[in-house]
N, CA and C atoms of all chains as a GROMACS GRO file, in nm:
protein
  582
    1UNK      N    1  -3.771   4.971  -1.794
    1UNK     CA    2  -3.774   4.876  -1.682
    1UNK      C    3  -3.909   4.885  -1.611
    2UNK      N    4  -3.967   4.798  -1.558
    2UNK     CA    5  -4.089   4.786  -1.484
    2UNK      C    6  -4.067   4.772  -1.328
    3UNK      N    7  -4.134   4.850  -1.241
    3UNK     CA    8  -4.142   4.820  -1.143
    3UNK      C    9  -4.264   4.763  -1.113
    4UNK      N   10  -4.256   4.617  -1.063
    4UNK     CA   11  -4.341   4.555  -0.974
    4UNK      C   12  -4.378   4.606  -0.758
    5UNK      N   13  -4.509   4.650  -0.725
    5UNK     CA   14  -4.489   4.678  -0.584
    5UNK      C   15  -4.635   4.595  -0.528
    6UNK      N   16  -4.597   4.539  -0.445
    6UNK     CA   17  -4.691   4.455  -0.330
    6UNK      C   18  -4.690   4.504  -0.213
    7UNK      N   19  -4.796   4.554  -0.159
    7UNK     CA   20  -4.827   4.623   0.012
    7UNK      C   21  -4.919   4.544   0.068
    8UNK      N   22  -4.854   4.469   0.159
    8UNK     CA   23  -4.963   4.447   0.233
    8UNK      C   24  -4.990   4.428   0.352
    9UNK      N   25  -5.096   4.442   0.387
    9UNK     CA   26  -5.187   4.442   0.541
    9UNK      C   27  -5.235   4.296   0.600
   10UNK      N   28  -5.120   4.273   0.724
   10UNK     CA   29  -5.100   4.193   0.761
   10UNK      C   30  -5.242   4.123   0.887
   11UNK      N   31  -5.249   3.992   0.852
   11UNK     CA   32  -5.428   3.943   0.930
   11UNK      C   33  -5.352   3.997   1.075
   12UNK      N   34  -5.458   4.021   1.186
   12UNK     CA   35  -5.435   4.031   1.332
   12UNK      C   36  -5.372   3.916   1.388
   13UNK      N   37  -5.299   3.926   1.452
   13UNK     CA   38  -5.242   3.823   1.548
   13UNK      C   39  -5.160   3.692   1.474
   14UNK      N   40  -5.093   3.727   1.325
   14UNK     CA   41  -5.065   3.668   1.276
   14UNK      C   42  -4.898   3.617   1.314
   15UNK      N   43  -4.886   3.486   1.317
   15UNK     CA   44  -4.760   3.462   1.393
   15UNK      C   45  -4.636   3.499   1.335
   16UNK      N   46  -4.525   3.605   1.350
   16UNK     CA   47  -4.429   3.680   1.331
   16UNK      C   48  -4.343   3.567   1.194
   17UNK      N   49  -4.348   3.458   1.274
   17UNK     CA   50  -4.230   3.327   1.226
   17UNK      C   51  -4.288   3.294   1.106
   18UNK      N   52  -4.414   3.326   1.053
   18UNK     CA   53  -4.462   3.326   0.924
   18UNK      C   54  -4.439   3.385   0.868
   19UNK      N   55  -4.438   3.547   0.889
   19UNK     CA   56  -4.376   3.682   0.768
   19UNK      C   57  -4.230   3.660   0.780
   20UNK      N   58  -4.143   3.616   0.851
   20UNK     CA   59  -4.014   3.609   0.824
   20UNK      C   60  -4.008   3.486   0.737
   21UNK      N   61  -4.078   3.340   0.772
   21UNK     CA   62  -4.057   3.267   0.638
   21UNK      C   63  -4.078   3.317   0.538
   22UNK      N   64  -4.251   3.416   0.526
   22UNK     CA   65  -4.238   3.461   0.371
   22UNK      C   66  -4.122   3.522   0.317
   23UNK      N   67  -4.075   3.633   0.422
   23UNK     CA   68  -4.010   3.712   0.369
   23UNK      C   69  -3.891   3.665   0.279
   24UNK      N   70  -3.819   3.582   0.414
   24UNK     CA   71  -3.687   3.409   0.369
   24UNK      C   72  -3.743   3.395   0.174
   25UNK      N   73  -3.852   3.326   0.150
   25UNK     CA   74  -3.860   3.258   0.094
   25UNK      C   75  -3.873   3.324  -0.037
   26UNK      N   76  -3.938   3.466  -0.030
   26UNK     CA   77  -3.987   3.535  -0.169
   26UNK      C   78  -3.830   3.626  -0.168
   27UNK      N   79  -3.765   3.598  -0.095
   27UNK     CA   80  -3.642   3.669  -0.165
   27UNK      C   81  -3.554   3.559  -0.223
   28UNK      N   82  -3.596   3.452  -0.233
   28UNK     CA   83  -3.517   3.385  -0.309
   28UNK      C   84  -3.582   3.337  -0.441
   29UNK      N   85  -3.731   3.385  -0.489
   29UNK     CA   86  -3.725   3.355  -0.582
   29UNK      C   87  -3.689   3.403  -0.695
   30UNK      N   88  -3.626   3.355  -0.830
   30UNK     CA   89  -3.561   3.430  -0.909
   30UNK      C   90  -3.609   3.408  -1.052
   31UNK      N   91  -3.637   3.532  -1.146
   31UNK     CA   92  -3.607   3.466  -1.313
   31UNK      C   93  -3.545   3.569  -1.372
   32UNK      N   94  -3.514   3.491  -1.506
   32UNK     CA   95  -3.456   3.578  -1.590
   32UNK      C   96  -3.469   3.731  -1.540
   33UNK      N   97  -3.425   3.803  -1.585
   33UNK     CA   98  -3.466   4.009  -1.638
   33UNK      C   99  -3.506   4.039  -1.480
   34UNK      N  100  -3.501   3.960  -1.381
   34UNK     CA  101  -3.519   3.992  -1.241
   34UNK      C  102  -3.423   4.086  -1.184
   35UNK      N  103  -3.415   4.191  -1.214
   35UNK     CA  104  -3.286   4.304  -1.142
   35UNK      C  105  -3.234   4.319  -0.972
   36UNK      N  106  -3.337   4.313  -0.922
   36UNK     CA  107  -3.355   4.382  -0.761
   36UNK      C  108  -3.521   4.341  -0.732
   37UNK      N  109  -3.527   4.281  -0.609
   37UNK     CA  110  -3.618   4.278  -0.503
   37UNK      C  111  -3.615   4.321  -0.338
   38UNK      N  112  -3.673   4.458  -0.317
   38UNK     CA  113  -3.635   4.444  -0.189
   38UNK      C  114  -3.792   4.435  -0.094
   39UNK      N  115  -3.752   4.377   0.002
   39UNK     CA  116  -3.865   4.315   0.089
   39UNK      C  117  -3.846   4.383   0.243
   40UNK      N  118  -3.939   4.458   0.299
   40UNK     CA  119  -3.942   4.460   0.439
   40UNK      C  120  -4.084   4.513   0.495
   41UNK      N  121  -4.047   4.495   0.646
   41UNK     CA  122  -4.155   4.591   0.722
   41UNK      C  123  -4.164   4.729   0.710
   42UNK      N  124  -4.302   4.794   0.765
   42UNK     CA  125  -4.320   4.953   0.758
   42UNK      C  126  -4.233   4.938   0.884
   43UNK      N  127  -4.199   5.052   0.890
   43UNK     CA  128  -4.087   5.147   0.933
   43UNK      C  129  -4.131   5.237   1.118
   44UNK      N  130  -4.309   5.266   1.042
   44UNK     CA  131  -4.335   5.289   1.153
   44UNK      C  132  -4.340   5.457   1.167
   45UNK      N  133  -4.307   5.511   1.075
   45UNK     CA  134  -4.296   5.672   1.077
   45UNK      C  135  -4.424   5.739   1.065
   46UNK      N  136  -4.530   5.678   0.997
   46UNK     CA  137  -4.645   5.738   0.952
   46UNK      C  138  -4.752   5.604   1.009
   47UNK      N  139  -4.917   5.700   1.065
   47UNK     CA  140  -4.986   5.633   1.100
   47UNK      C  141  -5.086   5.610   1.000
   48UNK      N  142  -5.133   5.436   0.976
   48UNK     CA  143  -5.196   5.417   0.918
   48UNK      C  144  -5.174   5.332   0.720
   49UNK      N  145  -5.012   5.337   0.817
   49UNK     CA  146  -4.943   5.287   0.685
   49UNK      C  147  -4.991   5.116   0.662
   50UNK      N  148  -4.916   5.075   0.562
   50UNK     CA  149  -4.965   4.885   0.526
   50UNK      C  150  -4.837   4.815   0.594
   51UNK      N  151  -4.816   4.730   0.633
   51UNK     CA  152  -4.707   4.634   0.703
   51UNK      C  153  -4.641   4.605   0.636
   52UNK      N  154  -4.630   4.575   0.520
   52UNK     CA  155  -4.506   4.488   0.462
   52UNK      C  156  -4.515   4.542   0.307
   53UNK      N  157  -4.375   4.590   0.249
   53UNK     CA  158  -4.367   4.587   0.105
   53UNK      C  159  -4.299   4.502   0.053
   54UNK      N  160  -4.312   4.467  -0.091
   54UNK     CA  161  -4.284   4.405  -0.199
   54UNK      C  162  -4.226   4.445  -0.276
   55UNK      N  163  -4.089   4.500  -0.319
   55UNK     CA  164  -4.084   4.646  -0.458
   55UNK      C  165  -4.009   4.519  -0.558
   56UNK      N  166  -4.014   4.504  -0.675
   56UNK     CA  167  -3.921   4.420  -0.761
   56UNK      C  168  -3.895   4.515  -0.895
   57UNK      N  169  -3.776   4.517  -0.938
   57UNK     CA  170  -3.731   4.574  -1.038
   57UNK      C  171  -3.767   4.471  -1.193
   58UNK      N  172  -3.769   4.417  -1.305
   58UNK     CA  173  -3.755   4.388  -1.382
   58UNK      C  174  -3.778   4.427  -1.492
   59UNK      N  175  -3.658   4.388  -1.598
   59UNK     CA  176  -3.617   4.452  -1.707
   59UNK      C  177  -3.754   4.456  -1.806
   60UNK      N  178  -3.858   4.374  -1.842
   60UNK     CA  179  -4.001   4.444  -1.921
   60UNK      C  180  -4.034   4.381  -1.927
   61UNK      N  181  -4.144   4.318  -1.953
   61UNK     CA  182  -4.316   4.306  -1.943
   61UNK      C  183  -4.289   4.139  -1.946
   62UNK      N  184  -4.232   4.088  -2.046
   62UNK     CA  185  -4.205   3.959  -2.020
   62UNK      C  186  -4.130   3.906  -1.892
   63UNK      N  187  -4.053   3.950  -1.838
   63UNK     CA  188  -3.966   3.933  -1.706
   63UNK      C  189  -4.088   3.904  -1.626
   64UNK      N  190  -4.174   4.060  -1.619
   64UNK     CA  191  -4.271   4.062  -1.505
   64UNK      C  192  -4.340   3.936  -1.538
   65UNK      N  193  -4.428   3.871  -1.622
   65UNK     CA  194  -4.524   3.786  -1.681
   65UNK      C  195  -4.424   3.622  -1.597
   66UNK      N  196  -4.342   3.654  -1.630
   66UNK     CA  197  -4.247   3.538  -1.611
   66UNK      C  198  -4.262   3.521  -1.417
   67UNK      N  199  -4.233   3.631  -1.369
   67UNK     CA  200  -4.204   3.672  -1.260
   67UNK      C  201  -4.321   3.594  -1.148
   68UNK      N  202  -4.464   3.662  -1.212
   68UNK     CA  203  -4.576   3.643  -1.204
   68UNK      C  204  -4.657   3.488  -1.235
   69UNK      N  205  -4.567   3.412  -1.311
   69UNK     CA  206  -4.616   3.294  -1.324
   69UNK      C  207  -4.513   3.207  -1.255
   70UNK      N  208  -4.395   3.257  -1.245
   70UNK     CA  209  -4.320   3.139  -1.179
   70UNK      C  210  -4.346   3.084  -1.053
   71UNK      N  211  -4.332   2.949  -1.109
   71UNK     CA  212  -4.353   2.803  -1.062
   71UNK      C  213  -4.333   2.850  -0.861
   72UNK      N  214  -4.228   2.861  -0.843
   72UNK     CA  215  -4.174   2.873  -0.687
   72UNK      C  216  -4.278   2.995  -0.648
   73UNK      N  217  -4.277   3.121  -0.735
   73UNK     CA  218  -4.305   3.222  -0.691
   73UNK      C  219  -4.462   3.230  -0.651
   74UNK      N  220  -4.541   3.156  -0.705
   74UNK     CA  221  -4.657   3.091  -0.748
   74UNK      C  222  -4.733   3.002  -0.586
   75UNK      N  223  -4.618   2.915  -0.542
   75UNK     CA  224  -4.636   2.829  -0.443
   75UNK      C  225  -4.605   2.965  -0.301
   76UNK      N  226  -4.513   3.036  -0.344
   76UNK     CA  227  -4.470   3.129  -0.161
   76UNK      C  228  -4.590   3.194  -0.207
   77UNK      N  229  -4.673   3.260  -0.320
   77UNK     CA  230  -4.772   3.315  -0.266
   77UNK      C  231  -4.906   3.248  -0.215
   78UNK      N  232  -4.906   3.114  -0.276
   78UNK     CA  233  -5.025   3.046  -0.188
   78UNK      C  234  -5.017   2.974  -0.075
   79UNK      N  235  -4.912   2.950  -0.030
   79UNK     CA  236  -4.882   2.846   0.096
   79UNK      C  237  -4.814   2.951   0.186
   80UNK      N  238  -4.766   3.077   0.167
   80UNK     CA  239  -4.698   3.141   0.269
   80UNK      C  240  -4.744   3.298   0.252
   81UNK      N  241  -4.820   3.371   0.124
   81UNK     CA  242  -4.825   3.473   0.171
   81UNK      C  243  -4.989   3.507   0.188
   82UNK      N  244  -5.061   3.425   0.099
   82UNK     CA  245  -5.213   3.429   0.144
   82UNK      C  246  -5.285   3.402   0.289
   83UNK      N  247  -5.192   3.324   0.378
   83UNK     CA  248  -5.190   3.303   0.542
   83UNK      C  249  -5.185   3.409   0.563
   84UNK      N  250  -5.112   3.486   0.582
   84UNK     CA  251  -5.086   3.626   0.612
   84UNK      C  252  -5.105   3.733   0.638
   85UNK      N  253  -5.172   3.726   0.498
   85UNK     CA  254  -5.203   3.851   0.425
   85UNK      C  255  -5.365   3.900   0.446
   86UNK      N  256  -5.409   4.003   0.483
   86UNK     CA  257  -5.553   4.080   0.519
   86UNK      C  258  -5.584   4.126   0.349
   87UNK      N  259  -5.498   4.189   0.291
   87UNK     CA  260  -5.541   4.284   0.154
   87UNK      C  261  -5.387   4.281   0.087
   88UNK      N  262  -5.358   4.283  -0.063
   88UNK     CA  263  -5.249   4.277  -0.068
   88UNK      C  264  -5.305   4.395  -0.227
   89UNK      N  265  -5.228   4.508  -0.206
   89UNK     CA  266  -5.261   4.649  -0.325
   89UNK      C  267  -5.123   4.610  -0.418
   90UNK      N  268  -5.146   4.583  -0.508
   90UNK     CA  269  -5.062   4.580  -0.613
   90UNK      C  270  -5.033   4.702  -0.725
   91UNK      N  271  -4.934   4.727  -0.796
   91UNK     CA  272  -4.881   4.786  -0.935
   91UNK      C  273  -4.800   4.722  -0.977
   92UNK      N  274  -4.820   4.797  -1.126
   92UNK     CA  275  -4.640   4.729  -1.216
   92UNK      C  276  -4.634   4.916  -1.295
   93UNK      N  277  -4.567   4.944  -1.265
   93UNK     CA  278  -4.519   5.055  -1.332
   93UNK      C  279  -4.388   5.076  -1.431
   94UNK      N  280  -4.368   5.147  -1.506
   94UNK     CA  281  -4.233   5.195  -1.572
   94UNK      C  282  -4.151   5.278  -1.513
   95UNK      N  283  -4.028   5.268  -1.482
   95UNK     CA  284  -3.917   5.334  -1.433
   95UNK      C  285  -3.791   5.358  -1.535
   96UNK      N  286  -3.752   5.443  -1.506
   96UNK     CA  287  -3.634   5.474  -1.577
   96UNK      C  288  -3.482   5.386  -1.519
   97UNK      N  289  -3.418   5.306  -1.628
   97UNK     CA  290  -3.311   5.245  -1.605
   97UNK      C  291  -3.248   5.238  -1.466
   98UNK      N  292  -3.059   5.303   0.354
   98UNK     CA  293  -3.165   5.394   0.271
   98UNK      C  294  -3.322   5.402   0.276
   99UNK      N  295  -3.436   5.453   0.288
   99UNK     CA  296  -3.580   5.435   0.269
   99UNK      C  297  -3.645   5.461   0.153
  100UNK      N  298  -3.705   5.368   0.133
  100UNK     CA  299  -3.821   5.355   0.048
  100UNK      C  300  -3.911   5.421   0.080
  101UNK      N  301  -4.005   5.499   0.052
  101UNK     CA  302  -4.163   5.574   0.062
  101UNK      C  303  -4.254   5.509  -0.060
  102UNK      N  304  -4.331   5.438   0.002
  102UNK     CA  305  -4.426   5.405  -0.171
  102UNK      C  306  -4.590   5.479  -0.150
  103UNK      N  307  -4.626   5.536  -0.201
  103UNK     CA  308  -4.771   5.530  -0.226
  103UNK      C  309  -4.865   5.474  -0.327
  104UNK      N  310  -4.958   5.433  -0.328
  104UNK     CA  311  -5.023   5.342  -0.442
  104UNK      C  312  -5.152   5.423  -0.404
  105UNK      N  313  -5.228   5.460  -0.520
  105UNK     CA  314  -5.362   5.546  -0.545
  105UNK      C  315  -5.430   5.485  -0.632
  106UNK      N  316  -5.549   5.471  -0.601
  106UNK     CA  317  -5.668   5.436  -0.635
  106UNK      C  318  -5.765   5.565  -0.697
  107UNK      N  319  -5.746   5.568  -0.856
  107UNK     CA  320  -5.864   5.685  -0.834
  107UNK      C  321  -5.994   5.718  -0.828
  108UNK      N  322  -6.022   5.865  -0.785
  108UNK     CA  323  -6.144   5.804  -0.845
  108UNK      C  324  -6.206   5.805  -0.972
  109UNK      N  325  -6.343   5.725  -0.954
  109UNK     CA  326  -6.449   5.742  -1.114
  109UNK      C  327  -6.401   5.845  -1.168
  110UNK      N  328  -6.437   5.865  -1.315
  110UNK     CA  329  -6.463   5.957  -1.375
  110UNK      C  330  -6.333   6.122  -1.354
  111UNK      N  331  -6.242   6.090  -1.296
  111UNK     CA  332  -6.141   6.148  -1.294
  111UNK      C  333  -6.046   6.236  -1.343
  112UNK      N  334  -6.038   6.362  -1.408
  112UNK     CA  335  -6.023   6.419  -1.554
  112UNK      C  336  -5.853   6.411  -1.593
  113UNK      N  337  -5.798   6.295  -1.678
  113UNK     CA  338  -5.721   6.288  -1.699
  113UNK      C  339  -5.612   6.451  -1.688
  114UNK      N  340  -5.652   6.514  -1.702
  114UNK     CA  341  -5.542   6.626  -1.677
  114UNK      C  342  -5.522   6.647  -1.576
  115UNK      N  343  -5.578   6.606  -1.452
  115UNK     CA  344  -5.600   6.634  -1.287
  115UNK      C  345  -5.430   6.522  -1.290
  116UNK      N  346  -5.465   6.457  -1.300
  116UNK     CA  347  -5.358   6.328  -1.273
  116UNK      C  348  -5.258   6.364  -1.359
  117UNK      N  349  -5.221   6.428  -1.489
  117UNK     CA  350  -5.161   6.482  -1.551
  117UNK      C  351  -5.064   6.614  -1.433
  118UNK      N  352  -5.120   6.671  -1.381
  118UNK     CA  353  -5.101   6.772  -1.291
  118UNK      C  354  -5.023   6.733  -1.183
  119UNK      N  355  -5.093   6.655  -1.123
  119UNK     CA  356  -5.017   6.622  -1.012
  119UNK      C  357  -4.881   6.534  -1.004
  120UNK      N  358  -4.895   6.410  -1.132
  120UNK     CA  359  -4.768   6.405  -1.153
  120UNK      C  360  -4.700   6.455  -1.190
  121UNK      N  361  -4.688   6.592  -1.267
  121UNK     CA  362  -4.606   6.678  -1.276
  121UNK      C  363  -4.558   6.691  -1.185
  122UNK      N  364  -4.655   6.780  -1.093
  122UNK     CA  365  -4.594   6.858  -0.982
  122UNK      C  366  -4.523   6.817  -0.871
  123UNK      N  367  -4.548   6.620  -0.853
  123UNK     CA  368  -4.467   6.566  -0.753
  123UNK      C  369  -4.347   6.553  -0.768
  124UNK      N  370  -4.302   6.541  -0.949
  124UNK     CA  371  -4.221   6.472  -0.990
  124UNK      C  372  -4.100   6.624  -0.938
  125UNK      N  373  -4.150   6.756  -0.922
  125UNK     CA  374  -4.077   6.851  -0.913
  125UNK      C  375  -4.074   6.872  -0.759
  126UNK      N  376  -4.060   6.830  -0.645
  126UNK     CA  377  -4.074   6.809  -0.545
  126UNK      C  378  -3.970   6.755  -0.511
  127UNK      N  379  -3.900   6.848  -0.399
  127UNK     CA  380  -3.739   6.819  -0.431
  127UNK      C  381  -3.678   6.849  -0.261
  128UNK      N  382  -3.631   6.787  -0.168
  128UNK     CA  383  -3.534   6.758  -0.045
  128UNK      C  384  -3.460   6.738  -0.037
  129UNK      N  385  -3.376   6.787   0.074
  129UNK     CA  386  -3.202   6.751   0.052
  129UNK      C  387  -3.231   6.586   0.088
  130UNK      N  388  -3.154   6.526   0.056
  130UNK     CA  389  -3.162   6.391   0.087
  130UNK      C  390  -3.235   6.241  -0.025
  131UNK      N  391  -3.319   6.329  -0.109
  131UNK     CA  392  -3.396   6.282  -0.191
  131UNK      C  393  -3.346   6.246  -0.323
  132UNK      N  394  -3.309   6.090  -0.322
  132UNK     CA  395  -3.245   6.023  -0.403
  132UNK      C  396  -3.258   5.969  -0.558
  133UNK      N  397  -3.424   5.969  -0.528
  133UNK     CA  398  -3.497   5.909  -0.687
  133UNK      C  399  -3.650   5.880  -0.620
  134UNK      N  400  -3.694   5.963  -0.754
  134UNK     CA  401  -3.837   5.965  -0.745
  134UNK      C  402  -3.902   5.915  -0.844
  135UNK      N  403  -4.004   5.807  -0.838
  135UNK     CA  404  -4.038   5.744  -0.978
  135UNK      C  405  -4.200   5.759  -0.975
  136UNK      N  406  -4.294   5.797  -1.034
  136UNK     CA  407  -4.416   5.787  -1.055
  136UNK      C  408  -4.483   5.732  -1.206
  137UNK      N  409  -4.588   5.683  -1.179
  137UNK     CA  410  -4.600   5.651  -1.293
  137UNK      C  411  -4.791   5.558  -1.301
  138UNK      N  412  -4.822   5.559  -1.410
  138UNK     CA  413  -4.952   5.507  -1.396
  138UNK      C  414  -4.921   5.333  -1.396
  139UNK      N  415  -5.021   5.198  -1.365
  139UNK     CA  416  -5.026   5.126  -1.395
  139UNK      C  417  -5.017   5.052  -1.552
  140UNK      N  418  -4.947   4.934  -1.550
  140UNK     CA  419  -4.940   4.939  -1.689
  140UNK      C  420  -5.074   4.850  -1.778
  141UNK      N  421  -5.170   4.742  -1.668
  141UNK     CA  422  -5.216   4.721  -1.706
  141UNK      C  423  -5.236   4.574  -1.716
  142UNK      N  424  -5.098   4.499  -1.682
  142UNK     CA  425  -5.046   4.397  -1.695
  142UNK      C  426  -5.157   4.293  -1.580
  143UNK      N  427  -5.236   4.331  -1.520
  143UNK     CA  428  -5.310   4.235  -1.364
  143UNK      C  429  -5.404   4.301  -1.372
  144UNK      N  430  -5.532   4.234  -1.361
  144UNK     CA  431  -5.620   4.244  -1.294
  144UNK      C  432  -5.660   4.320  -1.114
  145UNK      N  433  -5.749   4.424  -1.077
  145UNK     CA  434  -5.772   4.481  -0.955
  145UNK      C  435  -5.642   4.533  -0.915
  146UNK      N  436  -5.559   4.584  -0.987
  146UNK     CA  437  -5.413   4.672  -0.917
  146UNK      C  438  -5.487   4.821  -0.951
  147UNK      N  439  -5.380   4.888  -0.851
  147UNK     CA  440  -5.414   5.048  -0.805
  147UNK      C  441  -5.367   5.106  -0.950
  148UNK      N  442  -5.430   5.232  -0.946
  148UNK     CA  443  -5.391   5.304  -1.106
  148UNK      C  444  -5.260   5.383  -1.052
  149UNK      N  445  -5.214   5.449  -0.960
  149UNK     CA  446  -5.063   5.539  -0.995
  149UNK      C  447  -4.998   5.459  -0.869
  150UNK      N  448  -4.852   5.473  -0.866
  150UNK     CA  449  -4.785   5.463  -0.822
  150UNK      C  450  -4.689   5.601  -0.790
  151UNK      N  451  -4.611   5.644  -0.690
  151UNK     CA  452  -4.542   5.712  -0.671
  151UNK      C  453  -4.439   5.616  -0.522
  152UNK      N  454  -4.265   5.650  -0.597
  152UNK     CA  455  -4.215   5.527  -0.516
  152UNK      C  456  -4.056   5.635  -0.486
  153UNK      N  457  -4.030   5.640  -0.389
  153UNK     CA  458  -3.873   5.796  -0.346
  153UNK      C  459  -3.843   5.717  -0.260
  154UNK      N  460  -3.673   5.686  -0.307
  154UNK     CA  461  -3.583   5.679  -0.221
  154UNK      C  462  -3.494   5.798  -0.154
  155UNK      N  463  -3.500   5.764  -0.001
  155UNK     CA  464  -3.468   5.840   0.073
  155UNK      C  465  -3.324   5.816   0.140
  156UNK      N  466  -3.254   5.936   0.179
  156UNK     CA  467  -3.108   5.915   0.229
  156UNK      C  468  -3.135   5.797   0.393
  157UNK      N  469  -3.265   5.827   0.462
  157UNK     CA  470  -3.251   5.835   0.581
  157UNK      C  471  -3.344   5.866   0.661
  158UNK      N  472  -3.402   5.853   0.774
  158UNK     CA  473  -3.536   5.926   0.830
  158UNK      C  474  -3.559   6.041   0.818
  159UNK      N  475  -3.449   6.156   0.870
  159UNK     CA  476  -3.403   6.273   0.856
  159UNK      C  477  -3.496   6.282   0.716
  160UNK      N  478  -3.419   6.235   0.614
  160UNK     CA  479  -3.490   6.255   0.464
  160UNK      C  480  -3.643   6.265   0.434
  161UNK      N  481  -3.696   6.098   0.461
  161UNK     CA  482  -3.826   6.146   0.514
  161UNK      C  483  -3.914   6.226   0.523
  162UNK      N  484  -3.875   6.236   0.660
  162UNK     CA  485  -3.924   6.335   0.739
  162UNK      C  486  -3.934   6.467   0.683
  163UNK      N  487  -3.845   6.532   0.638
  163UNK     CA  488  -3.835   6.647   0.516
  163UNK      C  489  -3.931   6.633   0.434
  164UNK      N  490  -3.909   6.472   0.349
  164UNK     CA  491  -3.984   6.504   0.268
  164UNK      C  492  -4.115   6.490   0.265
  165UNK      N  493  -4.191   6.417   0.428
  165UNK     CA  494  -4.291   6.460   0.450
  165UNK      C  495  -4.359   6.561   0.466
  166UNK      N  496  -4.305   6.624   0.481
  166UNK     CA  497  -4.333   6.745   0.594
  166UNK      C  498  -4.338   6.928   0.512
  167UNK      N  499  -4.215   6.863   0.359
  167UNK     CA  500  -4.174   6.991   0.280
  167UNK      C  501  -4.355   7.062   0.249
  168UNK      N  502  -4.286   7.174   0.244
  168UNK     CA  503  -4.421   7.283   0.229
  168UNK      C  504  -4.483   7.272   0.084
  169UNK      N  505  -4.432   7.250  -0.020
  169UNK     CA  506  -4.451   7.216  -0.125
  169UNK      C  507  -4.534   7.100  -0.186
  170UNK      N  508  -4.460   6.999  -0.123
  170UNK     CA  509  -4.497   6.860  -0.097
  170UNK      C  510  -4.670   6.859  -0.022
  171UNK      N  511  -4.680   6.929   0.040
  171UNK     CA  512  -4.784   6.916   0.151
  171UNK      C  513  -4.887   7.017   0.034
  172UNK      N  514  -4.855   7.092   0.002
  172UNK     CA  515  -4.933   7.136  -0.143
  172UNK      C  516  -4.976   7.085  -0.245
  173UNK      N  517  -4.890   7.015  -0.273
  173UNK     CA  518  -4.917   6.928  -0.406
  173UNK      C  519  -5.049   6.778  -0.326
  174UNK      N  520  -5.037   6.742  -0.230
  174UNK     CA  521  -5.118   6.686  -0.140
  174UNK      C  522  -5.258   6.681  -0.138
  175UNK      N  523  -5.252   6.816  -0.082
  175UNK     CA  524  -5.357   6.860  -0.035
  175UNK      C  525  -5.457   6.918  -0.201
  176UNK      N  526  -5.360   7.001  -0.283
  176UNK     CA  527  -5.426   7.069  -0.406
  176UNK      C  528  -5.464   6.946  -0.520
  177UNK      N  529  -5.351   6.870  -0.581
  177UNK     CA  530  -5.379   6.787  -0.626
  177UNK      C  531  -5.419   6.650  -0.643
  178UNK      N  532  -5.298   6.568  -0.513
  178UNK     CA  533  -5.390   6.463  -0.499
  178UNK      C  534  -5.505   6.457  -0.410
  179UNK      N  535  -5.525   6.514  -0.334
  179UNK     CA  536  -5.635   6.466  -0.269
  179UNK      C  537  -5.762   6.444  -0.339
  180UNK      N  538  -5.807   6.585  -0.435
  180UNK     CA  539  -5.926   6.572  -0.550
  180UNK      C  540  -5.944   6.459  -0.616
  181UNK      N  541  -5.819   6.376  -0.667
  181UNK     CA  542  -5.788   6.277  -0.764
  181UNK      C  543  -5.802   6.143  -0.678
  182UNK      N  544  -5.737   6.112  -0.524
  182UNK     CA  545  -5.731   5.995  -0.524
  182UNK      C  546  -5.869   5.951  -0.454
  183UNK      N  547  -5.897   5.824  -0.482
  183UNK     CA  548  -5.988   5.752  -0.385
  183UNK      C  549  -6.010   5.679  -0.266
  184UNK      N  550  -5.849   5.636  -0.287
  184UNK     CA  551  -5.773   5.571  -0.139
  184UNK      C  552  -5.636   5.572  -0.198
  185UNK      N  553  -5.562   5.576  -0.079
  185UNK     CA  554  -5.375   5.602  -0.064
  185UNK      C  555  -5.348   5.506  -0.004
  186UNK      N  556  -5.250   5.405  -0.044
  186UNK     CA  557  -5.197   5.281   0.077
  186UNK      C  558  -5.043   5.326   0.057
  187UNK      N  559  -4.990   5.350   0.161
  187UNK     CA  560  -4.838   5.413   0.151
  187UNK      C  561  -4.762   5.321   0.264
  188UNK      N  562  -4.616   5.323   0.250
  188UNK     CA  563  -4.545   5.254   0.314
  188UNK      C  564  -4.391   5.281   0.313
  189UNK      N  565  -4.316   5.306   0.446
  189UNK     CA  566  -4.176   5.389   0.460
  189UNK      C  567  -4.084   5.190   0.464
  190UNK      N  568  -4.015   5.191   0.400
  190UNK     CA  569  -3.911   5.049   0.513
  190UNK      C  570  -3.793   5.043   0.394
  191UNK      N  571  -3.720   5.008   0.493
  191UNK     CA  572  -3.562   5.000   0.489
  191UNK      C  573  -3.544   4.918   0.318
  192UNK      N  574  -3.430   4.964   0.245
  192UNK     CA  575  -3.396   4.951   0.139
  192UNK      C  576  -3.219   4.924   0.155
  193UNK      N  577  -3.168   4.835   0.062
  193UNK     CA  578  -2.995   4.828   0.047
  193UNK      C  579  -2.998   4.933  -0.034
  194UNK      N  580  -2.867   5.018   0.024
  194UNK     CA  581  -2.823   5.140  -0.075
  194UNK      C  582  -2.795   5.090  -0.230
   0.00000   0.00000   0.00000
């Protein structure tokens, strides 16, 4: 299984009602081999952390590719999460089942 | 439940056994509360993504906090990654059990 993770560092003074649309909107996008996505704010425990994660589960490399090109998923990252977003640190890693 | 993610950047020239090491040693890094620990290098799949990942689900802040804080943990830190990474973007937030 692959884990997909997105962190990112949110622009200054960016209006709240925007990261909750993103948030709304990238949890609904879906494909095939898509297992689990979970989406939230830092927490706030540690200083110096990134604002917002991304974690997505999918079953292998094609899922992700799929994941990564889909159509919807494609549009919330240019119309809703590039507004947003200051730096966005990406991986795709392997996880165990 | 919490999520903890860190994403590392390494640096140049880096001696593959250094990174060999330390994922060992995180992967043995162990708190009451500490649910699943996944590390792993990038696979390769994107362009400008971070090279390791390390991603622990946690019972709880309590958990956390432990497992911030464990003496071990703070070893493996300080001895191994620090030499290895180039920058750390980490992030604590809420997860469905």
């Amino acid at each position: 299984m692959i884990r997909h993770v997105a962190l990112f560092r949110l622009r200054g003074g960016v209006d709240p009602d925007m990261v909750v649309a993103f948030v709304e909107a990238i949890r609904k996008v879906h494909v095939d081999g898509l297992r689990r996505l979970e989406v939230g704010p830092d927490l706030g425990l540690r200083d110096g952390n990134c604002d917002l994660a991304v974690v997505c589960d999918l079953d292998d490399r094609d899922a992700y590719l799929r994941f990564d090109s889909d159509q919807e998923h494609v549009r919330v990252r240019k119309e809703l999460a590039a507004p947003i977003a200051e730096t966005i640190e990406r991986i795709q890693f392997e996880i165990t089942a």
